[in-house]
C-alpha positions, -999 to +999 in steps of 0.1 A: +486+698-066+501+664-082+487+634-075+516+611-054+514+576-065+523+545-045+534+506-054+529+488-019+541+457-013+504+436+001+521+422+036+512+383+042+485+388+068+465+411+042+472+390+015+450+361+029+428+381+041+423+398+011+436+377-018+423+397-049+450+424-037+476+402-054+516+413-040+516+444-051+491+474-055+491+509-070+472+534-051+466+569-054+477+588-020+446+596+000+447+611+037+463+585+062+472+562+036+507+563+053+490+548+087+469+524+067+497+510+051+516+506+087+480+492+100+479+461+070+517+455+074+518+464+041+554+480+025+558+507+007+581+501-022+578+536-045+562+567-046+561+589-071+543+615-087+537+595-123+510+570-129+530+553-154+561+547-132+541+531-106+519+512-131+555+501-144+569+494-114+543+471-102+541+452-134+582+441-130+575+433-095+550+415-106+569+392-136+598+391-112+583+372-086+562+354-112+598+338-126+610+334-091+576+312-086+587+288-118 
């Protein structure tokens, strides 16, 4: 079985909570991370079955809301 990776979007309420989360994350799919995400208010942005994509992903997510910030 291939492993599904997600980029989620950290929702606002999370993110003070738990400010070493950063905007987005990549996670690995483990059971009920579907609900988890709903729980958090988090967002799922992508999922995909490559590592790299989602590493990828994150990091120009990342950079574009770093320019936006500037």
């Amino acid at each position: 079985m291939s492993d599904k990776w997600y980029v989620i979007k950290v929702g606002e309420e999370n993110r003070k909570n738990k400010p070493w989360l950063g905007n987005y994350l990549v996670q690995v799919y483990v059971d009920n991370l579907e609900e988890t995400i709903i729980e958090y208010g988090d967002t799922t942005v992508l999922v995909t079955p490559s590592k790299e994509v989602a590493y990828g992903t994150k990091r120009v997510l990342d950079e574009q809301l770093r320019k936006q910030g500037n």
